[in-house]
ZATOR-28286 format. One line per field, with one value per residue (C-alpha): residue number from 1; x, y, z negated. Coordinates in Angstrom, 3 decimals. Each point is the difference from the previous one (the first is absolute). Layout:
# residues N
resi = (NUM,...)
c1 = (X,...)
c2 = (Y,...)
c3 = (Z,...)
***
This chain:
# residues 73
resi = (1,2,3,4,5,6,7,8,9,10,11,12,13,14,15,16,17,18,19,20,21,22,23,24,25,26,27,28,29,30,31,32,33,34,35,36,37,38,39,40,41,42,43,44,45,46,47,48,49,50,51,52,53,54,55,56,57,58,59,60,61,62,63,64,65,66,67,68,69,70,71,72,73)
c1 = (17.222,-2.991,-1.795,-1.897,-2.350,-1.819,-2.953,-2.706,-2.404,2.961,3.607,0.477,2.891,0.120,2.814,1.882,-0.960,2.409,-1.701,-0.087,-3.209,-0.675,-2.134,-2.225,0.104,-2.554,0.896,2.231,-3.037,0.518,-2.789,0.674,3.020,1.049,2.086,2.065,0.799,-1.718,-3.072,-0.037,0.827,-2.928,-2.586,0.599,-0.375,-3.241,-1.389,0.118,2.260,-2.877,0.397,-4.113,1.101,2.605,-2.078,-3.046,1.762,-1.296,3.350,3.600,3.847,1.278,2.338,-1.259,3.504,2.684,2.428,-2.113,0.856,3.174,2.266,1.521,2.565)
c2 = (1.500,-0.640,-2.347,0.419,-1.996,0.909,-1.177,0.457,1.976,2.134,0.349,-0.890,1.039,-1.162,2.748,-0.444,2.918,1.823,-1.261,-4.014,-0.059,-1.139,2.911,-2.043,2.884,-0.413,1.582,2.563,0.764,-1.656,-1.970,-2.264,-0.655,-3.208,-2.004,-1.446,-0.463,-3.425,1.263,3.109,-2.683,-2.275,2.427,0.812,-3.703,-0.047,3.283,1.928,3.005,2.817,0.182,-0.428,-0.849,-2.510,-1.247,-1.057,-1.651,-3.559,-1.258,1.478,-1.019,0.952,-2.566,-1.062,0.468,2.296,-1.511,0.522,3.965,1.768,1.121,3.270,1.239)
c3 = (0.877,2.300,1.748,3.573,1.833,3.274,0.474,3.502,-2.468,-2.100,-1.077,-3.899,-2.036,-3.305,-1.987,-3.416,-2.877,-1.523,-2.646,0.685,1.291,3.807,2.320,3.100,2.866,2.960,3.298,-1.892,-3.195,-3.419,-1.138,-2.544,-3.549,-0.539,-2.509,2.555,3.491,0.048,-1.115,2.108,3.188,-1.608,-0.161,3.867,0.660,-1.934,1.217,-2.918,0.672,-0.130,3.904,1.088,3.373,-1.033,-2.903,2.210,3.006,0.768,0.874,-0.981,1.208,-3.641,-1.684,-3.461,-1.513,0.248,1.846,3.114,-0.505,1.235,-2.614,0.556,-2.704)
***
């Protein structure tokens, strides 16, 4: 399972583990593990996702919760 967002600045993907844990992907690279897929989606919203150009923006069109991403199963 995955999620996808495009955004002006980059495409995220946030992908399921093998494992259970959540991968954040930024244009394609991994960056970041998370716990879950809400806190993968959350850390986009609040520029944390180990993305400089991302992180420092001014402004951002994220959604602060998952259900702004597109599932794809």
């Amino acid at each position: 399972m995955e999620y996808l967002l495009e955004t002006n600045t980059a495409k995220f993907e946030i992908r399921q583990e093998p494992l259970g844990m959540w991968d954040l992907w930024v244009d394609g690279i991994p960056t970041l593990a998370f716990e879950s897929a809400e806190a993968a989606a959350r850390s986009v919203y609040d520029q944390h996702t180990g993305y400089v150009v991302w992180d420092q923006l001014d402004n951002h069109d994220a959604p602060a919760e998952l259900d702004g991403w597109t599932l794809k199963e």
